[in-house]
N, C-alpha and C positions, 0 to 999 in steps of 0.2 A: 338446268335449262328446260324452258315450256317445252313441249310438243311443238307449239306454234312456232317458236322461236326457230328451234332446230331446222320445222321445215323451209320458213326463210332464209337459212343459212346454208341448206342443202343447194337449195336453188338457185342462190347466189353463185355459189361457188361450181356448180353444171354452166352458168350463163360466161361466167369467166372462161372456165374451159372452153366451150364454144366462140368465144370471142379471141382467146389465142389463137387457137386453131385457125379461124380466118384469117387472120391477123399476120399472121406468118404464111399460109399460103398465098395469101396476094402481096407480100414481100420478098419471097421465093419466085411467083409468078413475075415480078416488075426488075428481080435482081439476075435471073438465070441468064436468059440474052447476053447480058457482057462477062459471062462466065464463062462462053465458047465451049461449051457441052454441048452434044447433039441433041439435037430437039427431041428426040425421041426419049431419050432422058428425061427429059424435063414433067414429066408428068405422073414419075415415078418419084422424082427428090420434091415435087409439091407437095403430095400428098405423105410423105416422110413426112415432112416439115411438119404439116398441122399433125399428125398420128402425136409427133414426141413431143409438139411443146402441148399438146391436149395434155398428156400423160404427166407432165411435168406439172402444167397448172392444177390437175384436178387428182392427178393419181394413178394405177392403173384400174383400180377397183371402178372408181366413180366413171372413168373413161371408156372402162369394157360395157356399163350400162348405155351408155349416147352412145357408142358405135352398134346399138343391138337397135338404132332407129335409121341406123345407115342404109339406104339402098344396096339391095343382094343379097341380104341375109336369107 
């Protein structure tokens, strides 16, 4: 596989991860409500949410790099 190629492929697959991640917290965000959990909760099982299905789509290796562009570090 090119150089080039690979790097398309990396990139693809960072953009995935980023798009599960939202993808599940605003499904998390829109499903919690009829969950009857305390609100206070809920801001801790969103951000799970996007953390494991990131980890899932991308890895932990590729995931631990995007989370080093996350606010706080």
């Amino acid at each position: 596989m090119s150089t080039r190629r690979a790097s398309a492929a990396e990139t693809v697959r960072l953009a995935l991860a980023i798009a599960a991640a939202t993808a599940s917290a605003v499904a998390a965000t829109v499903l919690l409500p009829s969950t009857g959990l305390p609100v206070a909760v809920h801001s801790v099982v969103v951000v799970g949410c996007a953390v494991v299905s990131g980890m899932l789509v991308a890895g932990p290796s590729r995931f631990a790099r995007i989370a080093e562009f996350l606010p706080g570090k």
